[in-house]
C-alpha positions in Angstrom: -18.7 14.2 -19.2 -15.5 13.9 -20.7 -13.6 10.8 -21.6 -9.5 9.3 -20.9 -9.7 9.0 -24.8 -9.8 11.9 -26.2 -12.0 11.8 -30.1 -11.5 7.7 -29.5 -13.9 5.4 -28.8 -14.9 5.0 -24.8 -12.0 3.1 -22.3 -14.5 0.6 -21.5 -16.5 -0.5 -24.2 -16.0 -3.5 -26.0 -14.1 -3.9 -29.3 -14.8 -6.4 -32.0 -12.6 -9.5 -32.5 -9.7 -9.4 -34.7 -7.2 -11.9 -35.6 -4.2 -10.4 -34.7 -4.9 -7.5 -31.6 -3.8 -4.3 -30.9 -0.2 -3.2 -29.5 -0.8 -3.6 -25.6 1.9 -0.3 -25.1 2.4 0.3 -21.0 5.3 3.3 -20.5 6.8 2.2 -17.7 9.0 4.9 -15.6 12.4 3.6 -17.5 11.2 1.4 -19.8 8.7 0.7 -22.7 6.7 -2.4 -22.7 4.7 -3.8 -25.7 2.9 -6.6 -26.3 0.8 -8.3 -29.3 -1.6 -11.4 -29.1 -2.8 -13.5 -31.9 -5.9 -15.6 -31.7 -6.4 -19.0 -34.3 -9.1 -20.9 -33.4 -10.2 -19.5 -30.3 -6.6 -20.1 -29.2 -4.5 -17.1 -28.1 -0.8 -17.0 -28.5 1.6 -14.0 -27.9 2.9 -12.7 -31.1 5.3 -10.6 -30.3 6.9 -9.1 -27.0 9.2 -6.5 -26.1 10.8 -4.2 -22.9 13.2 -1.8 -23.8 14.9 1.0 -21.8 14.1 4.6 -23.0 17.3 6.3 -24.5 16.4 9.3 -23.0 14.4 9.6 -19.7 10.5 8.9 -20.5 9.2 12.9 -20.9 12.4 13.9 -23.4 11.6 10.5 -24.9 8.4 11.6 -25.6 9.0 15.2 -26.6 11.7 14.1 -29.1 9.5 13.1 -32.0 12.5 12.3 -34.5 14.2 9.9 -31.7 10.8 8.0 -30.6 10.0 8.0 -34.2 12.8 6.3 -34.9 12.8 3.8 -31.6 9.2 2.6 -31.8 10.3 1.1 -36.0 13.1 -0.3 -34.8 11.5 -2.2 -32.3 8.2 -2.7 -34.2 10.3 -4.2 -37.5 12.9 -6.1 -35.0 10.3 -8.0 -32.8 8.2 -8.5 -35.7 4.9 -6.6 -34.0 2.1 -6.0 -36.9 0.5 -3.0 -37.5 0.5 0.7 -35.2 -2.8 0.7 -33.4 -2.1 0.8 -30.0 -3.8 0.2 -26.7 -2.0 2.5 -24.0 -2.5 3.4 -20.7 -1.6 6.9 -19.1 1.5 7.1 -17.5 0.6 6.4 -13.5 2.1 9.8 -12.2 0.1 11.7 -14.9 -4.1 10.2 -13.5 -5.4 10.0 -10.7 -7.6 6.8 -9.5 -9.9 7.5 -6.9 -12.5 5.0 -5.5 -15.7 7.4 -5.4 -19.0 6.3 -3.1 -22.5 8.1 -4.5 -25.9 8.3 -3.7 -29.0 7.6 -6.0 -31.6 10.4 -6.2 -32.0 14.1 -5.2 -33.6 14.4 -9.0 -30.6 13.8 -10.6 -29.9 10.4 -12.5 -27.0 7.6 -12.3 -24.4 9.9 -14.3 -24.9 13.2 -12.6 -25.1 11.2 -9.4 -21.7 10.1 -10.2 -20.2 13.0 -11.6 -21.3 15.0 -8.2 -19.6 12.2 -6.2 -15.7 12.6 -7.9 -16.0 16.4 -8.1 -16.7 16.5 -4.1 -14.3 13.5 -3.8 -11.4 14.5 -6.2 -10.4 18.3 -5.1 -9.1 18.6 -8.6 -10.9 20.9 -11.2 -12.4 19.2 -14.1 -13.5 21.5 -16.0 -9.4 21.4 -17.0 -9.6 17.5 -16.2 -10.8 15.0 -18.7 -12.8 11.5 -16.4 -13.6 8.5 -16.6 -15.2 5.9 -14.5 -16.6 2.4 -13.6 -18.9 0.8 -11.6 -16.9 -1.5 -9.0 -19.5 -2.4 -6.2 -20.9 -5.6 -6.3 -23.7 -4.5 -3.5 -27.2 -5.0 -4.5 -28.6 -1.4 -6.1 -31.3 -1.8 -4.1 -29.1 -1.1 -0.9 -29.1 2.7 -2.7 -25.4 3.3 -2.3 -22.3 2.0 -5.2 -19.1 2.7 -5.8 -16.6 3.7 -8.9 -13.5 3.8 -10.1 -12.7 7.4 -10.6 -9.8 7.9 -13.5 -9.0 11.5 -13.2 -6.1 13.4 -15.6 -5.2 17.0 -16.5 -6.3 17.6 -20.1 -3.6 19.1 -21.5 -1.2 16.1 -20.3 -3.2 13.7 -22.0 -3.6 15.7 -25.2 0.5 16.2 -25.2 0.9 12.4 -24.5 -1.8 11.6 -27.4 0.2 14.0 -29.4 4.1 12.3 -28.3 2.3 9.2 -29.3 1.1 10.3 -32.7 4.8 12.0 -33.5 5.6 8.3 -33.1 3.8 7.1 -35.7 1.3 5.1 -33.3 -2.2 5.2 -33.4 -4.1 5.1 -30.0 -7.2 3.8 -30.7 -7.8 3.6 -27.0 -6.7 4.7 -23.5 -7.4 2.8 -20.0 -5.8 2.4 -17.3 -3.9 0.3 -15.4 -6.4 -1.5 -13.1 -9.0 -2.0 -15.9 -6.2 -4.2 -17.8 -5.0 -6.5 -15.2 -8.4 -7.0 -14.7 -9.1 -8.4 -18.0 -5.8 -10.4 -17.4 -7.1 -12.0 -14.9 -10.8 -12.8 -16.4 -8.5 -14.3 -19.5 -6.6 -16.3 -17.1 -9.8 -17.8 -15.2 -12.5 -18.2 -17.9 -13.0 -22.1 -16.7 -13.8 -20.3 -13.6 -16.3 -17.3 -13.4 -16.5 -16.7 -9.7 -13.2 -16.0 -8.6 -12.2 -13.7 -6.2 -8.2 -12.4 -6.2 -6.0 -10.5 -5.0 -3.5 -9.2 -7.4 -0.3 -7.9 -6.2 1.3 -6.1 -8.6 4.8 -4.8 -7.9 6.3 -1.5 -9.3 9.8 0.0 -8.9 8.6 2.9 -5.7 5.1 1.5 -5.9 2.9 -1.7 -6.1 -0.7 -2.1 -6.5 -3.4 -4.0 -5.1 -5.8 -5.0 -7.3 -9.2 -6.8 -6.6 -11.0 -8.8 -9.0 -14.4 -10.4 -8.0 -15.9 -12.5 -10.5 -14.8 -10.6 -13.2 -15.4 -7.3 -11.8 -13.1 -5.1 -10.7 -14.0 -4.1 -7.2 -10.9 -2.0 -6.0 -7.2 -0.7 -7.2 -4.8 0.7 -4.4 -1.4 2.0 -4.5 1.1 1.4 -1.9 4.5 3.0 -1.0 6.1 -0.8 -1.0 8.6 -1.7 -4.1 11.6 -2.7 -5.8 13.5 0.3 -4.7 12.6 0.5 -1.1 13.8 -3.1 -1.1 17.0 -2.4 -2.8 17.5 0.5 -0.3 17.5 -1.5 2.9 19.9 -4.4 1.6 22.2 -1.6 0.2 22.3 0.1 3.9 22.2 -3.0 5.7 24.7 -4.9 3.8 26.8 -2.3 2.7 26.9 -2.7 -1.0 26.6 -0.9 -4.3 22.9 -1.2 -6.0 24.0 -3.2 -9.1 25.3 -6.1 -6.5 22.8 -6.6 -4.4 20.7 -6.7 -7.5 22.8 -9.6 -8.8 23.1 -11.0 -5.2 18.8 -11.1 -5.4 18.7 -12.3 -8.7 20.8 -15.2 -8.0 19.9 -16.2 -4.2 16.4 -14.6 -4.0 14.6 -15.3 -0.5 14.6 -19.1 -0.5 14.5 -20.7 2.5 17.8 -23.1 3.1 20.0 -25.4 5.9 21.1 -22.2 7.9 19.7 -21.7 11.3 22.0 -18.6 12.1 20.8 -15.9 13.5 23.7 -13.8 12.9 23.4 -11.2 9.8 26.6 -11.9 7.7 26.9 -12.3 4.2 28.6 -16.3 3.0 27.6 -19.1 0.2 25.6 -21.1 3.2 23.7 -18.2 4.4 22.9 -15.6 2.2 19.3 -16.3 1.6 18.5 -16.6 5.5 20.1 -13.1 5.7 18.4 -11.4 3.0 15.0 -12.8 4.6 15.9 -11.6 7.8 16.7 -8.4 6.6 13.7 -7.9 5.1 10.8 -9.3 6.8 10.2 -6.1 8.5 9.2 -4.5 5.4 7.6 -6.9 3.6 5.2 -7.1 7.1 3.9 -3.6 5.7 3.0 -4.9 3.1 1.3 -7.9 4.9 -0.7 -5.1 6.7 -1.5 -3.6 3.3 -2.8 -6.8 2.2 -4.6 -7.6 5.2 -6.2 -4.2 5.2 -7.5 -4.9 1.6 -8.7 -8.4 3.0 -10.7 -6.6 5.6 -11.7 -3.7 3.1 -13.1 -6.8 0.5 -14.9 -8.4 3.4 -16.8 -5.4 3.8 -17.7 -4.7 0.8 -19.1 -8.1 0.0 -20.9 -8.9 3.0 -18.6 -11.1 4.5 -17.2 -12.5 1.2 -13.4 -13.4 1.2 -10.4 -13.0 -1.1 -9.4 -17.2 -2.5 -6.0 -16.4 -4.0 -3.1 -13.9 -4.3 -0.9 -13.6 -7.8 2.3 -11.6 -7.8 3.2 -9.9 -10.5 6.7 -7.6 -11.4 10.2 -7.8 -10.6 9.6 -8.5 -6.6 7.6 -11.7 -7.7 10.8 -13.4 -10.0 12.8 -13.2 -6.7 13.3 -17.1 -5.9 11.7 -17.3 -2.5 9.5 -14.1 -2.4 6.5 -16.2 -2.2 7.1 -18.1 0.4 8.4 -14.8 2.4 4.8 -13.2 1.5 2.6 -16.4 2.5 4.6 -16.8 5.8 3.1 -13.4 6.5 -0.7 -13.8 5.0 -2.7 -17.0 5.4 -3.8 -17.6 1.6 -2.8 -19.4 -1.1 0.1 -17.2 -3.1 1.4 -17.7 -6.8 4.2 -15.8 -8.5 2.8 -15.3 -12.4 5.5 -15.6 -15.1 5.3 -13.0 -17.9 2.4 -13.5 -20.2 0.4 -15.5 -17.6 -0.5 -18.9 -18.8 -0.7 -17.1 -22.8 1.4 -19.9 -24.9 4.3 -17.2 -26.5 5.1 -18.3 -30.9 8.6 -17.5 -30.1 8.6 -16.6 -34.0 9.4 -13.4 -33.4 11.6 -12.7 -29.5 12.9 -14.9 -27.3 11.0 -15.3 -24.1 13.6 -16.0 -22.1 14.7 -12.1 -22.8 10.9 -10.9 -21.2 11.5 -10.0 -17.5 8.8 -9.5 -15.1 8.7 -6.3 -14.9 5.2 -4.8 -13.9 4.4 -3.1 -17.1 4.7 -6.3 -18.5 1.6 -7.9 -16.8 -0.5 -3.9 -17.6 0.7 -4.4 -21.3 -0.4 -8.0 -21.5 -4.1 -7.1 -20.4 -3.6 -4.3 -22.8 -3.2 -6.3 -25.3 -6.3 -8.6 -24.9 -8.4 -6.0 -25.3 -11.1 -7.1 -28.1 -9.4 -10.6 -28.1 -11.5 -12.2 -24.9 -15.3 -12.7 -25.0 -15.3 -9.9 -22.4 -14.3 -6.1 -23.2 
């Protein structure tokens, strides 16, 4: 069966301690995120951060060897990151995550079993595809029947994005994907508590993802069409204003609740909060459905057990106010997650306070703890 990681060591397996980790490197749609860990003691810190808008749009970026060249030591040597091995993720519109059900027996063992599953499952070739999976169920294996993650890519996009990377001057030392490293952000951020069930929202620019992680394990990853720009959309129609202001307008007065009790939808200093909140609720009750859907799912596949806590992650979560709009629609406790998560940043060699947080952030931090946890 072939592997994400082309000729480098499997996505999943764990990687020795090292003092100072590998580049977490998440390409976001319009920008590049990076992040480094160091690790004295036991104690982690963040090294170094950084998210920088491409100078060209992502695929030129990456088929321009001289100009990436160029950007990736400028920002390496500025922000003070050490070394070039890299942990990256695919880009998400270049793999395809499926969640795959299969069937012990018929003479075949676990990996065959498996591979059957995603080929019936995935309607994609693989003989052109390179896989890679993991086990996600946390049923008993006696009840006969589990359940994977399914990472499925075209092989010639990854070997051309391995290949962008190289041109770089980075070296990839491993691939995973998205799920698998927010995963592993979570385990880091409850190792005083190993059976923890959460719900990870994390939100993307025309897409967020639900991610579920049960006692360490990850037990589901779903995309939804619920994000920064459909929000942006609605206030721009409804409010009739350019993009850039009602980004300021939501970066400033968020979704807090304040003294306003009018129902009226007009834009002042007393009421702006209570009008973006009524202008959105609507939406953000999809995504309350989505959640609640996931609850439902989780129940099920747990025999009754139940999701304890939601984090929100991205640029939806930094909006003053979003999380009381969210737990107003879903009755569990919710927490909007800084960047680097409860990891204490140096500050030696960026300034936090320039680290947004935007979703690749919280994919690139996971990244980043790769072989710098207990766990892999």
């Amino acid at each position: 069966m072939g592997a994400l990681n082309i000729k480098i060591p499997n996505i999943f397996s764990p990687v020795k301690n090292a003092t100072t980790g590998m580049i977490g490197l998440y390409l976001g749609l319009k920008e590049i995120n990076l992040v480094q860990i160091d690790r004295h003691n036991d104690a982690l810190s963040i090294r170094s951060a950084a998210s920088i808008r491409y100078p060209l749009s992502r695929d030129e970026f990456l088929n321009s060897p001289k100009a990436g060249k160029k950007f990736f030591n400028d920002i390496l040597s500025s922000f003070g990151f050490k070394g070039r091995q890299v942990v990256a993720t695919l880009p998400t519109d270049k793999v395809k995550l499926i969640m795959v059900s299969y069937q012990h027996g018929n003479g075949m063992d676990e990996a065959q079993s498996i591979v059957k599953a995603i080929d019936e499952r995935s309607e994609t070739n693989l003989d052109t595809s390179v896989v890679d999976y993991i086990l996600v169920n946390p049923k008993s294996e006696q009840q006969g029947s589990q359940s994977v993650l399914a990472a499925i890519a075209d092989k010639r996009s990854v070997t051309s994005y391995l290949e962008g990377l190289r041109k770089c001057n980075l070296s990839v030392q491993m691939l995973e994907i998205g799920p698998i490293a927010i995963n592993r952000l979570i385990c880091g951020m409850q190792k005083e508590q190993r059976n923890f069930k959460v719900l990870v929202v994390n939100f993307g620019v025309d897409k967020s993802f639900l991610t579920v992680s049960w006692g360490g394990r990850l037990l589901l990853d779903r995309g939804i069409d619920f994000g920064v720009a459909p929000v942006l959309d609605v206030l721009e129609q409804r409010l009739g204003m350019e993009r850039d202001d009602v980004i300021n307008m939501l970066e400033r007065h968020g979704f807090e609740e304040n003294s306003s009790t009018s129902q009226e939808l007009s834009i002042d200093d007393s009421n702006i909060s209570h009008t973006i909140r009524e202008i959105l609720k609507p939406l953000f009750r999809q995504l309350a459905k989505a959640i609640n859907e996931v609850l439902v799912y989780t129940a099920s596949e747990t025999q009754g057990g139940a999701i304890e806590q939601i984090y929100l992650f991205g640029s939806i979560a930094r909006w003053r106010g979003a999380d009381q709009l969210i737990d107003q629609l879903i009755t569990l406790p919710i927490s909007s997650i800084p960047p680097f998560f409860g990891i204490p940043v140096k500050g030696d060699f960026f300034n936090p306070q320039s680290i947004k947080a935007v979703p690749g952030m919280a994919v690139a931090t996971g990244l980043a703890l790769r072989g710098m946890l207990n766990d892999p």
